[in-house]
KOLSEKOL-300476 format. One line per field, with one value per residue (C-alpha): y, z, x; chain; residue number from 1. Coordinates in nm, 2 decimals. Layout:
REM KOLSEKOL-300476
py	Y  ...
pz	Z  ...
px	X  ...
ch	A  ...
i	NUM  ...
REM end
This chain:
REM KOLSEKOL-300476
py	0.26  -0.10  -0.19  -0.19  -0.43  -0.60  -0.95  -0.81  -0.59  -0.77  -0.57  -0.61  -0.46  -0.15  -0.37  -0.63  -0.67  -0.80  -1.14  -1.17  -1.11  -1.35  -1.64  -1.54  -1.64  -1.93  -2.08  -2.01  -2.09  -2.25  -2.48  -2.77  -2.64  -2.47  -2.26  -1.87  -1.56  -1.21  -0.98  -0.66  -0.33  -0.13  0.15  0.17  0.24  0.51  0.65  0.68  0.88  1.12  1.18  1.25  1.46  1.67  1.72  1.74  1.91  2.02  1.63  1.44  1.06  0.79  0.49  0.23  -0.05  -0.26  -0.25  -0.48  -0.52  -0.65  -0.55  -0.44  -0.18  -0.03  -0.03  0.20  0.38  0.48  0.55  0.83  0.92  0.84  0.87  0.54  0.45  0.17  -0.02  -0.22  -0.36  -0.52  -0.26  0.00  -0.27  -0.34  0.01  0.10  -0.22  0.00  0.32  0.46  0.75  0.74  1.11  0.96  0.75  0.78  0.52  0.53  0.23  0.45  0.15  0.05  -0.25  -0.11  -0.27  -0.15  0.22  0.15  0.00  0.32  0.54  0.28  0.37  0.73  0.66  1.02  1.10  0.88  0.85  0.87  0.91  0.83  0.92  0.54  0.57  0.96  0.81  0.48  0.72  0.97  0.63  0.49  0.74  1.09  1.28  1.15  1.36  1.32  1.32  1.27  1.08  1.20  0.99  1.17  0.87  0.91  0.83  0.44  0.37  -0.03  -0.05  0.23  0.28  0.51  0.17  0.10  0.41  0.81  1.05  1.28  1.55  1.80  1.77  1.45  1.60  1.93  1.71  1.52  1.82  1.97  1.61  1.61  2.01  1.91  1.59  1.83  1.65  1.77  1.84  1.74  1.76  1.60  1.34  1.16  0.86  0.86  0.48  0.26  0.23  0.52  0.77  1.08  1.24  1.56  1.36  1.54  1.84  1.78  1.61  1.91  2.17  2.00  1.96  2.35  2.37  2.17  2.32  2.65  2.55  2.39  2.72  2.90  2.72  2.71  2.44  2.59  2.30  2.17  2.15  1.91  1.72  1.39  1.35  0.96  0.71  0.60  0.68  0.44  0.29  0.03  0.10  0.27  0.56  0.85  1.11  1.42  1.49  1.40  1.63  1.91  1.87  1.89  2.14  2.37  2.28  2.29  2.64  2.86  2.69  2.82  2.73  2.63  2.32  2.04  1.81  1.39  1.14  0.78  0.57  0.24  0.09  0.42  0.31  -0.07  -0.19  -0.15  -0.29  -0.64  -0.88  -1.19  -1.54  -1.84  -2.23  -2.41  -2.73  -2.87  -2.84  -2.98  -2.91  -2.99  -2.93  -2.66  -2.50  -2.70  -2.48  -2.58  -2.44  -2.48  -2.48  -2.43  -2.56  -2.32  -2.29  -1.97  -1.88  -1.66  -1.80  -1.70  -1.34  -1.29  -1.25  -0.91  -1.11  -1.39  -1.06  -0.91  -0.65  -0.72  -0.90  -0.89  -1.11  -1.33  -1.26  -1.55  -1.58  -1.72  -1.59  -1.74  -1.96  -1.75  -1.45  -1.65  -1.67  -1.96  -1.96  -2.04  -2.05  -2.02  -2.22  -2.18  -2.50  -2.57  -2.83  -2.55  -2.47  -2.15  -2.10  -1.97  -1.66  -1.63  -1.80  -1.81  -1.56  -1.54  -1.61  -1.73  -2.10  -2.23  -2.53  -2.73  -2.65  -2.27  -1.95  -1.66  -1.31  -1.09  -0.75  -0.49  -0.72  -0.50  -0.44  -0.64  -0.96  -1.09  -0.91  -1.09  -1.45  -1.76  -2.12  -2.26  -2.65  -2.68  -2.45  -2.12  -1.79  -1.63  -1.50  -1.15  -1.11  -0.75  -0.61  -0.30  -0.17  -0.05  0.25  0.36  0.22  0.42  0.74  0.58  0.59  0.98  1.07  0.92  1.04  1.37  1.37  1.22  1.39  1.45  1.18  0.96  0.70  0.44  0.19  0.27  0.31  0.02
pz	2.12  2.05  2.09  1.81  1.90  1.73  1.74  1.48  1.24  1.17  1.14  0.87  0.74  0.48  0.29  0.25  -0.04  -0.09  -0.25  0.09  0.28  0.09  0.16  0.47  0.57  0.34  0.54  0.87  0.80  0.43  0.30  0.42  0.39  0.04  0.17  -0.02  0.20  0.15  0.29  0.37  0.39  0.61  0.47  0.18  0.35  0.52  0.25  0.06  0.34  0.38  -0.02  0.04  0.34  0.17  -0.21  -0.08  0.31  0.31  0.21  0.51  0.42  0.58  0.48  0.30  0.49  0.25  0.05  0.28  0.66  0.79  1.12  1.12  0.83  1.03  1.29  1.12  0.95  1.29  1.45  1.16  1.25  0.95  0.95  0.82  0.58  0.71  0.56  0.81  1.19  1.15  0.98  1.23  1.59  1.30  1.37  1.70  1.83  1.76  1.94  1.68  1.77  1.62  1.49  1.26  1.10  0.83  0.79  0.42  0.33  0.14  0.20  0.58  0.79  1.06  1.29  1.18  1.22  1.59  1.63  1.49  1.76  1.97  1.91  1.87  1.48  1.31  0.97  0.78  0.43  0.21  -0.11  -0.08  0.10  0.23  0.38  0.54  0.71  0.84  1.01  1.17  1.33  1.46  1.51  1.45  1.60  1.29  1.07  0.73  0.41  0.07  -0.20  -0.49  -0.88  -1.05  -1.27  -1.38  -1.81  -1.87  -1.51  -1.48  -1.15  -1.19  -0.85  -0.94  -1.10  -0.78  -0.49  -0.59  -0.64  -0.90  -0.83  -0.93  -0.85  -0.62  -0.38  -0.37  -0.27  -0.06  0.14  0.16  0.36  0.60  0.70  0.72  0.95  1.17  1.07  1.10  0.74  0.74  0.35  0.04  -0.10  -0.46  -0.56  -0.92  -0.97  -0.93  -1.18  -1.41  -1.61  -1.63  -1.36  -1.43  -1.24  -0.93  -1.03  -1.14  -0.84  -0.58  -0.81  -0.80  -0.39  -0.34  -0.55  -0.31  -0.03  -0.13  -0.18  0.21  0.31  0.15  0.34  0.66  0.67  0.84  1.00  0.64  0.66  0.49  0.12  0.11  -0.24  -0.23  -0.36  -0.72  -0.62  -0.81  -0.59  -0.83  -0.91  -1.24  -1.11  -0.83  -0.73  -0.83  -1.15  -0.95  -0.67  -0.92  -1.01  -0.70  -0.49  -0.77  -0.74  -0.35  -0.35  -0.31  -0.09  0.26  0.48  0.76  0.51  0.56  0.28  0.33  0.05  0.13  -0.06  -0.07  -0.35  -0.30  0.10  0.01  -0.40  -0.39  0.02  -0.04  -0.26  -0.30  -0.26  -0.44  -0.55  -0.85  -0.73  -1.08  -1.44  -1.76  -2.12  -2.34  -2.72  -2.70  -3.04  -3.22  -2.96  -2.70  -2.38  -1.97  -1.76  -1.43  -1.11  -0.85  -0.44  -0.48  -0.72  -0.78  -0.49  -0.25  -0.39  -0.74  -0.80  -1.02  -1.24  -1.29  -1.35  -1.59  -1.37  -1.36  -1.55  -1.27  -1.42  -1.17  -1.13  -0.97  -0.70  -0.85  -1.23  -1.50  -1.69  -1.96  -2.11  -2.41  -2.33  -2.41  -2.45  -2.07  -1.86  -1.48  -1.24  -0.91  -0.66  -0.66  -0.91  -1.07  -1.39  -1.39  -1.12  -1.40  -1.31  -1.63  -1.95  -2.30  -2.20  -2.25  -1.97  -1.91  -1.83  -1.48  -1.31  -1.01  -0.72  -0.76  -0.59  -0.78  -0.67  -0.77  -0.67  -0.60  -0.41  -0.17  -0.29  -0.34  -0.28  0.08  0.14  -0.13  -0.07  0.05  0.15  -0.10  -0.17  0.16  0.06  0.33  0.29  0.29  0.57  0.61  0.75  0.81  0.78  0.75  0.72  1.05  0.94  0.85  1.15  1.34  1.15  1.21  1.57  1.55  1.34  1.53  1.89  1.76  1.63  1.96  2.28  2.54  2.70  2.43  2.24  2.00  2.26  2.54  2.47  2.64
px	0.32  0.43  0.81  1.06  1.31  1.60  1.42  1.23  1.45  1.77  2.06  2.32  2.63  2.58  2.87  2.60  2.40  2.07  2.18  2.36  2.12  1.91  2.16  2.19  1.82  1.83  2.17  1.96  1.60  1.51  1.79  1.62  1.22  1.27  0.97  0.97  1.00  1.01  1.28  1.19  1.42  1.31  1.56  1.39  1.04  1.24  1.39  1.01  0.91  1.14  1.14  0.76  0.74  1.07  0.88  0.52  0.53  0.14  0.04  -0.01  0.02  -0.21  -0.05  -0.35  -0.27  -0.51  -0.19  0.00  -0.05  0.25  0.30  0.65  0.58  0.31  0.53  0.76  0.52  0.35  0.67  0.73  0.39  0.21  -0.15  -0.32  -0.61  -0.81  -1.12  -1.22  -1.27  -0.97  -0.75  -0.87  -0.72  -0.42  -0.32  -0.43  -0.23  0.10  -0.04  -0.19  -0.41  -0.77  -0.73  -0.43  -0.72  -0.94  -1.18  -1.19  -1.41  -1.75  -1.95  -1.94  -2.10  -2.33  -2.11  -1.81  -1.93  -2.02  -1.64  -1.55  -1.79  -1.66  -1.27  -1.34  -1.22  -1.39  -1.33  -1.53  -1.52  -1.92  -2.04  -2.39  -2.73  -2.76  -2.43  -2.47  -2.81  -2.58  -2.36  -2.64  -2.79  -2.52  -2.20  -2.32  -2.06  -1.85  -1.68  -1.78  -1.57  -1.81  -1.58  -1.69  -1.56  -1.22  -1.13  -0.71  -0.72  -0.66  -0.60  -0.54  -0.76  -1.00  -1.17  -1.44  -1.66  -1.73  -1.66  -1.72  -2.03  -2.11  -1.88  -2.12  -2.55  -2.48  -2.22  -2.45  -2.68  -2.48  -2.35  -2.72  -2.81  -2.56  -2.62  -3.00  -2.91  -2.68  -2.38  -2.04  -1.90  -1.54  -1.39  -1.41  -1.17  -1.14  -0.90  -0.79  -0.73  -0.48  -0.13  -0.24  0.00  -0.25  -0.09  -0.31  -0.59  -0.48  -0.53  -0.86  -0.97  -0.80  -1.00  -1.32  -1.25  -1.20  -1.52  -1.74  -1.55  -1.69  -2.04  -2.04  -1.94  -2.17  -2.46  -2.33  -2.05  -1.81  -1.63  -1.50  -1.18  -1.02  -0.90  -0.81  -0.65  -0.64  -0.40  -0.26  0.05  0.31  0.60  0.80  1.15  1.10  0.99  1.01  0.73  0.89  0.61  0.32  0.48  0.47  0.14  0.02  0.22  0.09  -0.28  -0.26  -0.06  -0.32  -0.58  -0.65  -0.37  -0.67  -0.75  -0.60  -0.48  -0.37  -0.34  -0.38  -0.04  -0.01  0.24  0.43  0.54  0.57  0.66  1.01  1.07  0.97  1.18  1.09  1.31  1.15  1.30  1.29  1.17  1.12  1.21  1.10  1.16  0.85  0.75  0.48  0.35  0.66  0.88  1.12  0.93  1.14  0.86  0.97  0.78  0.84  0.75  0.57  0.25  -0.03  -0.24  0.04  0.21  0.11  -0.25  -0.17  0.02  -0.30  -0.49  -0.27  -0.21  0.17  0.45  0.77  1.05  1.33  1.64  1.87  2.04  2.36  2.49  2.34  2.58  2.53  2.31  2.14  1.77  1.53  1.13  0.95  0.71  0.72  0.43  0.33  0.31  -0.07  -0.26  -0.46  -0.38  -0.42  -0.16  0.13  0.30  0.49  0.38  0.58  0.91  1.25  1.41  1.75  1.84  1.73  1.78  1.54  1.70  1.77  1.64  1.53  1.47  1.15  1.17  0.90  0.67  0.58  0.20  -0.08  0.12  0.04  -0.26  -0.45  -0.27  -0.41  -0.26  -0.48  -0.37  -0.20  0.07  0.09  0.19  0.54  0.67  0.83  1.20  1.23  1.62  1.80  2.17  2.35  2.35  2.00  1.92  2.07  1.96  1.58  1.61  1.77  1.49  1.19  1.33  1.37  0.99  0.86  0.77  1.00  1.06  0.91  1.14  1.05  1.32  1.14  0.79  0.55
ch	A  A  A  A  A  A  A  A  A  A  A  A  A  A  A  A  A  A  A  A  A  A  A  A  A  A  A  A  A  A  A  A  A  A  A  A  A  A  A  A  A  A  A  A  A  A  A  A  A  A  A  A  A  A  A  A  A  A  A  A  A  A  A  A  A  A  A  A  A  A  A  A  A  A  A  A  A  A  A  A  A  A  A  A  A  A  A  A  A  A  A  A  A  A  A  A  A  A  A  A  A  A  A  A  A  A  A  A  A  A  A  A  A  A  A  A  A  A  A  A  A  A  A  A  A  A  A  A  A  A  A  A  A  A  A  A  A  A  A  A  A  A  A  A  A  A  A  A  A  A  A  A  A  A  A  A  A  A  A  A  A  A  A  A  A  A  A  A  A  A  A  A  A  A  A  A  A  A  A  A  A  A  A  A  A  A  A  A  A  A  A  A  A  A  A  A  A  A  A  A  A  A  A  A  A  A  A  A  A  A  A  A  A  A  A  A  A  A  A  A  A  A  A  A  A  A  A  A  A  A  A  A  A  A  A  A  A  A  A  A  A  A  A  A  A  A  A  A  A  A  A  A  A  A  A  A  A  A  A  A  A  A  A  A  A  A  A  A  A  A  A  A  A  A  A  A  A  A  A  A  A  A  A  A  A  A  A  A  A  A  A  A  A  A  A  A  A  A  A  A  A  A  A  A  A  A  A  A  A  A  A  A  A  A  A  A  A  A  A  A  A  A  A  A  A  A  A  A  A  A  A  A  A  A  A  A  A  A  A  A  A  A  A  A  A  A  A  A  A  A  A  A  A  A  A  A  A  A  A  A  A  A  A  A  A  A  A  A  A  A  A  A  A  A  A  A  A  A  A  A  A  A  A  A  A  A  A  A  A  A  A  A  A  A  A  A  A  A  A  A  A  A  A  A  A  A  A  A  A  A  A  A  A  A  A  A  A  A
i	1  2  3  4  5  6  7  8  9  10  11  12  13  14  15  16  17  18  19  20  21  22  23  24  25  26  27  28  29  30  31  32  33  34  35  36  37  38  39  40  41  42  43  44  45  46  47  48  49  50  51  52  53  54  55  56  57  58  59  60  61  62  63  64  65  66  67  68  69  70  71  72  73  74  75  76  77  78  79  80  81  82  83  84  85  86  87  88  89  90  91  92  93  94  95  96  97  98  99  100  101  102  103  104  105  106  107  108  109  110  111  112  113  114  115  116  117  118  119  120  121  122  123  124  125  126  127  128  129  130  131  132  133  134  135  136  137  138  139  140  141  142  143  144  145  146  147  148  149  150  151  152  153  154  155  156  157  158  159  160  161  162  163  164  165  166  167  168  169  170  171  172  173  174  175  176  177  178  179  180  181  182  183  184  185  186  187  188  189  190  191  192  193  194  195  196  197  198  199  200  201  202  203  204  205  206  207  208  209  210  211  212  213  214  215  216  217  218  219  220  221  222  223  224  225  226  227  228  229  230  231  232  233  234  235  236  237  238  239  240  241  242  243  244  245  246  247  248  249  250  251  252  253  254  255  256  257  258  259  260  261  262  263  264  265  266  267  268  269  270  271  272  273  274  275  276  277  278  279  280  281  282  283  284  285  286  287  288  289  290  291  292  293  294  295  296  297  298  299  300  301  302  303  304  305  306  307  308  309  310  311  312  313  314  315  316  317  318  319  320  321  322  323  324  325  326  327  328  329  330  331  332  333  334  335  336  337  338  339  340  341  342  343  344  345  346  347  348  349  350  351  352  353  354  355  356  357  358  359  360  361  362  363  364  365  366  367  368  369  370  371  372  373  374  375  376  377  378  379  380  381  382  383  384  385  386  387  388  389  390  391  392  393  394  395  396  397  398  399  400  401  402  403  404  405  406  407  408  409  410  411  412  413  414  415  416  417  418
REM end
């Protein structure tokens, strides 16, 4: 297990707020490079877990590190032994790095490279994720002591990134099928999983998916699979500040209350763990007023854009407004558009809102940057990514280190392990 230290969490003052803490980093680090950063509170990561683990007990995380890789959040999440959903190579050594154990893994990716499985026999990584004959054969050539998982398609009603397009069988002739190959391969069966899309309302896909799982689960049975043992009920959970998990929680403490106590069931979050624990610090570096459409427009040039943190928002996947650092002068709001550093065009983050008056040389904060924003960035045009400055309040702190001693072996603590 890799080593926590205070060189890599600062520790402030629960008096301290996030503005702060903010200034605090750009007095030490960014008065003079203007470069954004992220903080990241490492409280509120805390706090997400301990909210899941209390609402849903029988649903055993495994964090999607796709979602965002830095390694300080794995670091915490592994030390409150979460289990982790990796897609590739270098997801899977991402993990392992901190003392990750590969039965803590799923390798979830439906569509692996050859070589990637054989990392996986390699690293003893089992549970591997399928929903196809192509992919069952891949894995009986090269790592057949694997334990398979067949994904099949449970689509969540007008889900903004709806996975099934691409990853999912049939959940009814094709995983039959599905099931039938790996018994007549003399595979080892493992469970079933389903992942209802991305930023979706229809919380009711759960329950869909969980009864559709015990279905399958059933017919493996009834032919002989009696190793299946497990349902992995995905991701789609939302983690932005507008909401909490206790509906979903409902839905699916009732759909899992009367399965088999032998099954086991994990999910795979990503935005859940990670939205609200990144905020964002950007600079105005330059301002202009210009007549657009016969309307006074502010554009506003700023150090950060969608090539580095918000790609969602180019995709109209998101619309996150600033907040800045200092009071606004006053509340009255003026037609704006906000633009990233690069000479592409198409590098605006906000176009045509109302947005109080800014001026070059201020920072503004962007919360619930947690997901999606520096795993998908680039330094295109020269300009590099943001780095991450980890922090949490003395006090959670110290109930972090209680808790993850107290779930460690004897003799096991996250100061002391090498």
């Amino acid at each position: 297990m890799s080593h926590l230290s205070f060189d890599e969490v600062k520790l402030f003052e629960d008096t301290d707020t996030d503005a702060d803490i903010i200034r605090s980093f750009i007095n030490m680090e960014y008065k003079m490079t203007e470069e954004p950063f992220f903080i990241l509170d490492v409280a509120d990561v805390i706090r997400k877990h301990w909210d899941w683990i209390a609402k849903m007990p029988r649903v055993i995380p495994h964090y999607a590190v796709k979602c965002n890789p830095d390694p300080v959040l794995i670091k915490i999440l592994a030390a409150m032994n979460v289990g982790f959903d990796c897609a590739s190579v270098a997801e899977i050594q991402a993990v392992m790095e901190h003392g990750v154990p590969a039965d803590q893994i799923i390798f979830a990716n439906p569509t692996k490279w050859c070589a990637h499985i054989k990392f996986a026999k390699k690293m003893n990584v089992q549970k591997m994720t399928v929903d196809s004959e192509m992919e069952i054969l891949k894995i009986s050539n090269y790592f057949p002591e694997a334990k398979i998982v067949i994904r099949i398609r449970c689509d969540a009603e007008k889900s903004l990134i709806p996975l099934g397009v691409k990853f999912g069988c049939d959940p009814g002739d094709e995983a039959v099928q599905l099931i039938h190959l790996t018994k007549r391969l003399g595979l080892k069966l493992w469970g079933f999983s389903f992942h209802v899309g991305s930023l979706s309302d229809e919380l009711n896909a759960y329950s869909r998916g969980i009864t559709m799982c015990k279905r399958l689960i059933d017919v493996a049975k009834s032919i002989g699979c009696d190793e299946v043992q497990l349902i992995d009920i995905g991701g789609g959970f939302s983690g932005d500040s507008r909401h909490s998990i206790d509906k979903v929680a409902s839905i699916i403490n009732d759909a899992i209350q009367n399965i088999d106590p032998s099954i086991t069931i994990i999910s795979e979050p990503g935005r859940y763990y990670t939205t609200t624990a990144f905020t964002l610090a950007s600079l105005i570096h330059t301002k202009k007023i210009i007549l657009k459409d016969e309307k006074m427009t502010r554009m506003y040039y700023m150090t950060c854009g969608v090539y580095n943190c918000f790609l969602e928002e180019l995709l109209k996947i998101q619309t996150r407004l600033p907040i800045p650092l200092s009071k606004p002068e006053s509340d009255e709001k003026f037609l704006s558009c906000v633009w990233g550093p690069t000479c592409d065009s198409i590098d605006c983050i906000l176009e045509d809102i109302l947005l109080p008056e800014f001026h070059a040389g201020e920072w503004l904060i962007w919360r619930d940057m947690g997901a999606y924003t520096t795993s998908l960035g680039c330094p295109f045009n020269g300009f590099s990514l943001s780095k991450v400055h980890p922090f949490v309040r003395k006090s959670y702190w110290e109930q972090f280190l209680a808790y993850t001693n107290k779930i460690r072996k004897p003799k096991e603590s996250i100061l002391n392990m090498k």
